[in-house]
N, C-alpha and C positions, 0 to 999 in steps of 0.2 A: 403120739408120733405116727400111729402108722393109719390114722384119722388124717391127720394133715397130709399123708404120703398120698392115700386113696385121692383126695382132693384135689392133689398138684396133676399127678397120674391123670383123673377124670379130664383136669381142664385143659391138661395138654396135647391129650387125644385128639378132643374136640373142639380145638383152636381154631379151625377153618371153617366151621359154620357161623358165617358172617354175611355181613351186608351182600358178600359176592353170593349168596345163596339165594335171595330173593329170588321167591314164584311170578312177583309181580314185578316186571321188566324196567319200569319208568322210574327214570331220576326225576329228585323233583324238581320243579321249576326253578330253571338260573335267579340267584338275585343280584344284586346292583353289585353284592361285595363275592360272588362264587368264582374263585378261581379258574380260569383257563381250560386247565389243564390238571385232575387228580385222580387218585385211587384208593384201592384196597387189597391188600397182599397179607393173606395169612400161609401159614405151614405147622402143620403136627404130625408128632409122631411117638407114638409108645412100642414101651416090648416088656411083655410078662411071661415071667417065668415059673417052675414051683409047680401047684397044684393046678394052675392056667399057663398055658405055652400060648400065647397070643400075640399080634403085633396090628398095629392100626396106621396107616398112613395118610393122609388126611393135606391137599391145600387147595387154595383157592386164590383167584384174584380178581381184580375187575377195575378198569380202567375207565374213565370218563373227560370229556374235551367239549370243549365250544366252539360254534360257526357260526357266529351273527344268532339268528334264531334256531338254531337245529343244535340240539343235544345227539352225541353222537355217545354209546358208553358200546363197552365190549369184553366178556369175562368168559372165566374159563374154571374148571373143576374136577379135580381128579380123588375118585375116595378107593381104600383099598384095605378089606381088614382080613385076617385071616386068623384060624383057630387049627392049634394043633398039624400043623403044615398042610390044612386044606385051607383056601379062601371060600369065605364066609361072603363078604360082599366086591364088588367090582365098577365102580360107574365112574363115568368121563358126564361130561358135556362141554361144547365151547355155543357162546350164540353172540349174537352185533345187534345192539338194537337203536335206533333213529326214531328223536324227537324233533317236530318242528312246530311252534309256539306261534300261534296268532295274538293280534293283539285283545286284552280279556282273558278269558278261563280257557279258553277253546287251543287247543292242539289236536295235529297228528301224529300216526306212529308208526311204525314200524318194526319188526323184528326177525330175526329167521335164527334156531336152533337145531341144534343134531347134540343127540343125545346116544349113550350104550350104556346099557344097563345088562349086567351078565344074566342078572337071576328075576328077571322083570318078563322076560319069556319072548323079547324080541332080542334081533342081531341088532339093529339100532332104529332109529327114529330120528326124521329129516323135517320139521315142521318153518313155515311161512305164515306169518299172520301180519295185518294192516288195521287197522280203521281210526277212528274219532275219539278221545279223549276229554273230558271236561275238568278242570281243577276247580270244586266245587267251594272246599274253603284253604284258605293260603293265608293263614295268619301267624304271628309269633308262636303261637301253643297248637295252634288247631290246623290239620293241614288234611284233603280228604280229595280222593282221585277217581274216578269211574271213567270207564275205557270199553269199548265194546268194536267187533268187528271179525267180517271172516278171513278165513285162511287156508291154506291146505296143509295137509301130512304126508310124510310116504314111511310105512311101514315094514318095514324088512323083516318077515319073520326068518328061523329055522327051516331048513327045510321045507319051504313053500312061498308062493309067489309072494311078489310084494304087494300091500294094500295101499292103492291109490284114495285118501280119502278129504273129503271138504270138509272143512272144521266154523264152528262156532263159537268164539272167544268173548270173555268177558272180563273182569278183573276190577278188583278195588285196593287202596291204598290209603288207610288211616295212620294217621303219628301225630299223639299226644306229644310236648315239651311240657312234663308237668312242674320242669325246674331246670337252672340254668346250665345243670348237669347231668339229667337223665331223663327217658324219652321212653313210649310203650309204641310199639308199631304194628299193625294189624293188617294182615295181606293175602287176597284172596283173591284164587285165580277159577276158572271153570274153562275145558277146551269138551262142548259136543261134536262127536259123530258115529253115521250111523253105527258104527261099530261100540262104541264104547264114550264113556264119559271119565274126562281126568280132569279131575279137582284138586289144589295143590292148596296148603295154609299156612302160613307164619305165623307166630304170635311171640315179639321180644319184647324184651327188658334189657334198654343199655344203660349204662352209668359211665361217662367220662371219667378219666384218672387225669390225663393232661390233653393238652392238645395235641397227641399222639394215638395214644393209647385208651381203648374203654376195655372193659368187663361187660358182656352179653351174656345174659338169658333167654335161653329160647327155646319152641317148641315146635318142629316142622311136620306138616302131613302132606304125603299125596297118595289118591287113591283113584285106582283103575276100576272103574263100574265092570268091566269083561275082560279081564286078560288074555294072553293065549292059555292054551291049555295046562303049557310046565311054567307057569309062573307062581313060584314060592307063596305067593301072597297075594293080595286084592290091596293093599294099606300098608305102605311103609311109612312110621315115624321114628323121630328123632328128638331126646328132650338133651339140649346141652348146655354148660357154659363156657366159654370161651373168651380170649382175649384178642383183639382186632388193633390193627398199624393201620392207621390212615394217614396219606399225606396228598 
């Protein structure tokens, strides 16, 4: 029983690490039958007590719409843990990102995000990125994205000016359907500048239960090549599983 507890516990923690989490911004390409109009909306939340006085709060969502050729999607994310009535971690992010679909493989993009991260060593982070897109393979099983293009940042540190900087983006986007009901997604991002390099990584495991509801697996990294000074870490990840509402 307290096997099956840990487990309910783990997975309801980490319920909101989902599709709205993707490093890699692109929906993939509309097909004949892709609804209008859909999304993704999770919410978690634990509290432990005992030998651990902890609490985890935890949701996400993300929204997605059609305009003729232009995918438009827009999400948002809020995580919040805290240990022994100090918080442990703190991050926001909202961002809007625009696709427009030529005929062929070939699209553009667009994106713009603002992020805060408490213990990341900045007050927040304003970034703009554009360029070119190719959907390389777009099959039943096999689907593969490459994206490239620049952009700018603007860095808000603590107590010092803000960093005006020009960024260099890249990003890729693999998903096996190795069955009519479960899928491995592979997603990697890289943003240069001179200051520093962030590389962000996905790696899930989904399994549909209905046409509602799946079961994920998954393992997220991002890592800051130069942080500021008080930043906790160089490499924050996440391995979790979770349960995702999609409609």
């Amino acid at each position: 029983m307290s096997l099956l507890r840990n487990v309910l516990l783990a997975s309801l923690s980490l319920w909101a690490t989902s599709a709205a989490a993707y490093p890699f911004y692109a929906p993939p390409p509309p097909q004949d039958d892709t609804p209008v109009f859909s999304g993704d909306a999770e919410l978690g939340f634990t509290h432990l007590s005992g030998n651990t006085n902890s609490q985890t709060l935890i949701g996400k969502t993300r929204l997605t719409w059609l305009t003729g050729d232009f995918t438009h999607s827009l999400r948002g994310e809020v995580r919040n843990v805290s240990k022994n009535g100090e918080t442990s971690a703190e991050q926001y992010l909202v961002a809007g990102r625009e696709r427009f679909d030529f005929s062929g493989p070939h699209y553009l993009f667009g994106f713009a995000r603002w992020e805060k991260d408490r213990f990341a060593g900045y007050d927040q982070q304003l970034s703009a990125i554009g360029g070119y897109g190719r959907q390389l393979l777009a099959g039943e099983q096999h689907s593969l994205s490459l994206e490239a293009g620049p952009g700018y940042r603007n860095d808000r540190l603590r107590g010092a000016d803000n960093e005006q900087l020009a960024v260099a983006y890249t990003a890729l986007d693999y998903q096996f359907g190795f069955s009519d009901y479960a899928d491995i997604v592979q997603e990697m991002s890289v943003e240069y500048t001179r200051q520093n390099t962030t590389a962000r990584s996905l790696t899930a495991l989904t399994a549909r239960l209905n046409s509602r509801l799946s079961l994920r697996l998954s393992h997220e990294i991002k890592h800051n090549s130069q942080p500021p000074e008080d930043a906790s870490e160089r490499t924050d990840s996440t391995t979790s599983a979770s349960l995702l509402y999609h409609w």
